[in-house]
C-alpha positions as CSV (number, residue, x, y, z in Angstrom):
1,X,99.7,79.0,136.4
2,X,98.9,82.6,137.2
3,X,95.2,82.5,135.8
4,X,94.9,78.8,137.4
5,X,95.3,80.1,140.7
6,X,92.7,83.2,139.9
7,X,90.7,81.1,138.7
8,X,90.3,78.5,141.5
9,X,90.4,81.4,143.9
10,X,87.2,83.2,142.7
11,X,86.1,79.7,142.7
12,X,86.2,79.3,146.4
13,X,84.6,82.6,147.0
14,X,81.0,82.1,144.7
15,X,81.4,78.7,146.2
16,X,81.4,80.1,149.9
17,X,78.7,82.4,148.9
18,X,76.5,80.1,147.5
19,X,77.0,77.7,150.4
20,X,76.2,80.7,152.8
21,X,72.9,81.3,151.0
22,X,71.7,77.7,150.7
23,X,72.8,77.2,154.4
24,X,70.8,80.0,155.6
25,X,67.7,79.1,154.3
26,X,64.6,78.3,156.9
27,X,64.5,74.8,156.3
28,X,68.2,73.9,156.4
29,X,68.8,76.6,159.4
30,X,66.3,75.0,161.6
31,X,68.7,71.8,161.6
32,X,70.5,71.9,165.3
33,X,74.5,72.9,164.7
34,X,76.5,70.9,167.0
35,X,79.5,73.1,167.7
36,X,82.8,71.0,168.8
37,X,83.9,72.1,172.8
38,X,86.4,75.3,172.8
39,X,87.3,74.9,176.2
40,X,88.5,78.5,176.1
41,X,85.4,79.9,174.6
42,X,83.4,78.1,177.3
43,X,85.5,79.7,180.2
44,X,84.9,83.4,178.0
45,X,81.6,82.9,178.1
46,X,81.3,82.0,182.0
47,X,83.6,85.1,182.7
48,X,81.3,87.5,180.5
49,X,78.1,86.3,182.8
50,X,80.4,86.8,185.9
51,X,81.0,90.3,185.3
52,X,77.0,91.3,184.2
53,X,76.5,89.5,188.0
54,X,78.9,91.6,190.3
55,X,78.8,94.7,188.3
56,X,82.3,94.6,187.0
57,X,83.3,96.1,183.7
58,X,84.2,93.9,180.2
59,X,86.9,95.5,178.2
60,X,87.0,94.4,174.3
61,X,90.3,95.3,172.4
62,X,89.7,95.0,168.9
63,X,93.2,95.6,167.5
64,X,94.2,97.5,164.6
65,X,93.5,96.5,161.6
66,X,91.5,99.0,159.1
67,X,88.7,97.7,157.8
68,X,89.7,98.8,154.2
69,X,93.0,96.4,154.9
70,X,93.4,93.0,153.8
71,X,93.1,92.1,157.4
72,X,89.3,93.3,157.9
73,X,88.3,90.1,158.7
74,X,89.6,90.3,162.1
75,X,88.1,93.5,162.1
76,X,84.9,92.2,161.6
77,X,85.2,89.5,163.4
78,X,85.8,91.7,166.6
79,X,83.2,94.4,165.6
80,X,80.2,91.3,165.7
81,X,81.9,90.2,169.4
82,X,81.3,93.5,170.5
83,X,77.9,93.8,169.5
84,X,77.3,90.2,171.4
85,X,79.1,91.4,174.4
86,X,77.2,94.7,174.3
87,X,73.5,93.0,174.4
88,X,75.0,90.4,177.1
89,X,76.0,93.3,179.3
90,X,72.6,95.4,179.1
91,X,71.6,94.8,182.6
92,X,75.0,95.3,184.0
93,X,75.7,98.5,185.8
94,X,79.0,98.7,184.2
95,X,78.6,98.9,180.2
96,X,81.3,97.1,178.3
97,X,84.2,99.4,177.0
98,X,86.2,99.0,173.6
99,X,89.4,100.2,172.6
100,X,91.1,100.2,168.9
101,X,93.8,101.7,167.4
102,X,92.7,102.4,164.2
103,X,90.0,105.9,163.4
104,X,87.8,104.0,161.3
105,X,87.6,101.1,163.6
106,X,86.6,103.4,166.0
107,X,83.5,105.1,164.3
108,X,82.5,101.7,164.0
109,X,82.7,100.0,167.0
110,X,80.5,103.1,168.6
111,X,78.2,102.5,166.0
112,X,78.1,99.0,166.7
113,X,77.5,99.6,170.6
114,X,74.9,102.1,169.8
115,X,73.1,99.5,167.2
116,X,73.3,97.1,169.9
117,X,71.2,99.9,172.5
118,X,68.9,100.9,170.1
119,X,68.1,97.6,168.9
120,X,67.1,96.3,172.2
121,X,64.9,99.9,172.8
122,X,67.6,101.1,175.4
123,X,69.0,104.1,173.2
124,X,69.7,106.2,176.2
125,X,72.2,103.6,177.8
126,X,74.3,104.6,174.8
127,X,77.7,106.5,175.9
128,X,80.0,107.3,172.4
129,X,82.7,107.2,175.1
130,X,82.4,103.7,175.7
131,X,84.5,103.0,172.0
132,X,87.9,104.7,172.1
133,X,90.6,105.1,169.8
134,X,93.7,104.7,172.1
135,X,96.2,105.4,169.8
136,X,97.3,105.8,166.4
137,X,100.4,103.7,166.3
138,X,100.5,99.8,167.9
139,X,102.4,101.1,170.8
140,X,100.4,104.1,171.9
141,X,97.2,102.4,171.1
142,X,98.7,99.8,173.6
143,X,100.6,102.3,176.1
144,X,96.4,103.9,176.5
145,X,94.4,101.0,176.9
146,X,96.5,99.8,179.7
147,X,95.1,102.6,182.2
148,X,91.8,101.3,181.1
149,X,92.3,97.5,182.3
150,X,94.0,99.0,185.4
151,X,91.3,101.8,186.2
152,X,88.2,100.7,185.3
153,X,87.1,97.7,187.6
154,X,87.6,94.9,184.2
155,X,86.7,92.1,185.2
156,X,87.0,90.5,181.7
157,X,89.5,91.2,178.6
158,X,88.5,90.3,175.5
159,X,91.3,90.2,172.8
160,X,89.8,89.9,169.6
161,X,91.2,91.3,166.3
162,X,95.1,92.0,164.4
163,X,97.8,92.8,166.8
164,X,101.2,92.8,166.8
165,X,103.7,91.3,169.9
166,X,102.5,94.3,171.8
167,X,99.7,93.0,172.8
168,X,101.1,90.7,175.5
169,X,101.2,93.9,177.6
170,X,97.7,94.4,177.9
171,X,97.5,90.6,178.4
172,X,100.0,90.9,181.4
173,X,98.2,93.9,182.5
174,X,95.1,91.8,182.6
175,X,96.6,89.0,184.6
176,X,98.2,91.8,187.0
177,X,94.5,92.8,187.7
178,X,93.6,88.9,188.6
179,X,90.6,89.7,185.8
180,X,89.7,86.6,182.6
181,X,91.8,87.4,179.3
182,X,90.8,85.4,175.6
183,X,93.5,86.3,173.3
184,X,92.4,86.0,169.7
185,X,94.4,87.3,166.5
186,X,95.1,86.6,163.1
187,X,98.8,87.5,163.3
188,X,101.2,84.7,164.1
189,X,103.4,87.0,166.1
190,X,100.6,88.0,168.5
191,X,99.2,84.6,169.1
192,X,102.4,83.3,170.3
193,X,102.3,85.9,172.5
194,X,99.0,85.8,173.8
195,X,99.5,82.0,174.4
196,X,102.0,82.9,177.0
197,X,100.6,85.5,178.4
198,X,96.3,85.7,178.0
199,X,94.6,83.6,180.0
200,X,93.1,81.7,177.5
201,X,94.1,81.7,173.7
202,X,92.7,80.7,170.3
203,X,94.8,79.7,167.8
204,X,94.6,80.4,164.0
205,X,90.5,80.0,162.3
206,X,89.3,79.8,165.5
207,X,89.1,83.7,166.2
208,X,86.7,83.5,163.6
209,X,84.2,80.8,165.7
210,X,83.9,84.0,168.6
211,X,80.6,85.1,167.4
212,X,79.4,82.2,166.7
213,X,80.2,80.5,169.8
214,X,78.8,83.5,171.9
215,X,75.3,82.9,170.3
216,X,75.7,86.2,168.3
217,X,73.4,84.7,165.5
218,X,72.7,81.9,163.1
219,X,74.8,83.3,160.3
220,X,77.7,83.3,162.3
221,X,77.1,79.5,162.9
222,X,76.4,78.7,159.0
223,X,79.7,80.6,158.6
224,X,81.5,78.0,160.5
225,X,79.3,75.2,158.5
226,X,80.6,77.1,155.3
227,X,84.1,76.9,156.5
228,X,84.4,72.6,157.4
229,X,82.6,72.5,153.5
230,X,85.7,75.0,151.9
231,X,88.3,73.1,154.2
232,X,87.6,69.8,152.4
233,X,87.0,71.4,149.4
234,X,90.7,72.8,149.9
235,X,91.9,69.1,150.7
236,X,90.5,67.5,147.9
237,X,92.1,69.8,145.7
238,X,95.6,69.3,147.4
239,X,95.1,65.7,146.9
240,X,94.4,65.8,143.5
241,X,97.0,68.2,142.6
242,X,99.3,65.8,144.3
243,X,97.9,62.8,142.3
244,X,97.8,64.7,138.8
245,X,102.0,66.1,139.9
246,X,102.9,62.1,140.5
247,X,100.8,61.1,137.1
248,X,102.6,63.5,135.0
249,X,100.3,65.9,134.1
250,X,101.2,69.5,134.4
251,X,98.9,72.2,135.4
């Protein structure tokens, strides 16, 4: 059963791979990608455009997950919605600040803002200031971001990667400050407390439609393409494990 389940597992991954390189191919990428409405991503977006206008700060929080952990994805995930929310922001007076609680997270979230300068031939806006490490552990990381949605004129909090409960402080901290907070984890723990407390939340896959939903690229929108082809994939499976278990046959 073991081997089965390795099996169908490597499977899906040279499946999703092969479905990410056919799908990003000119003539199949040109083909208009109607995304269903995420009222909250909608609002996210409006805020973000609100805070280039009046020259208000964004703050990104891209939790604490290592990228070398099983949770990188989140980490990812929150590394590309920086980069979006950095070339957004480039006319703002205020550049967009992010915080993590993790080192390596850190390096790269600076090297994804200064990408994001250099890439659209403003190098010199580029402040390695503007992505801090906070803290080390979920609480101080938490305890030293707070000062920064309190001190720093945000206008917008983006919450977008692995956290733990803690998170609904920063969350409260945002709605103390009257400023827009998106809540988006892949712990369970933390989305039930970001739908209480964040402004707006995503729930479950959807933290991984952010870039995509922000216009970040077409990749990120043959990712979400990929992912409806795997989740019938996945179905189709369960149903026919279902119908071979009520036929007899063992696996």
């Amino acid at each position: 059963m073991i081997w089965l389940e390795s099996i169908l597992g490597l499977g899906l991954v040279l499946l999703a791979g092969a479905l990410t390189l056919i799908l990003s191919l000119p003539a199949l990428r040109k083909r208009k990608v109607v995304l269903r409405t995420i009222p909250a991503l909608q609002r996210a977006r409006r805020a973000l455009g609100l805070s280039v206008e009046d020259g208000s700060r964004i703050h990104l929080s891209i939790g604490k997950a290592s990228i070398f952990s099983p949770t990188n994805a989140s980490a990812l995930v929150g590394l590309s919605t920086l980069e979006r929310v950095a070339q957004l922001s480039l006319v703002s007076d205020r550049p967009p600040v992010a915080t993590s609680g993790e080192g390596t997270l850190t390096v790269l979230s600076q090297d994804t803002l200064q990408a994001a300068y250099r890439i659209a031939n403003v190098p010199e806006q580029y402040d390695p200031e503007r992505g801090r490490l906070t803290g080390a552990t979920p609480m101080s990381y938490t305890a030293a971001a707070l000062p920064v949605i309190h001190q720093e004129r945000i206008s917008a909090n983006l919450f977008v990667g692995n956290f733990g409960p803690e998170v609904g402080l920063m969350a409260s901290a945002s709605e103390h400050e009257n400023a827009f907070s998106l809540g988006a984890s892949d712990a369970l723990d933390a989305q039930s407390v970001l739908y209480v407390t964040a402004e707006e939340t995503l729930i479950g896959e959807e933290l991984f439609a952010v870039p995509a939903y922000l216009q970040a690229g077409s990749i990120y929108q043959t990712s979400l393409r990929v992912q409806d082809i795997l989740r019938w994939v996945v179905i189709g499976l369960m149903v026919l494990s279902a119908i071979l278990g009520l036929a007899g046959v063992s696996l």
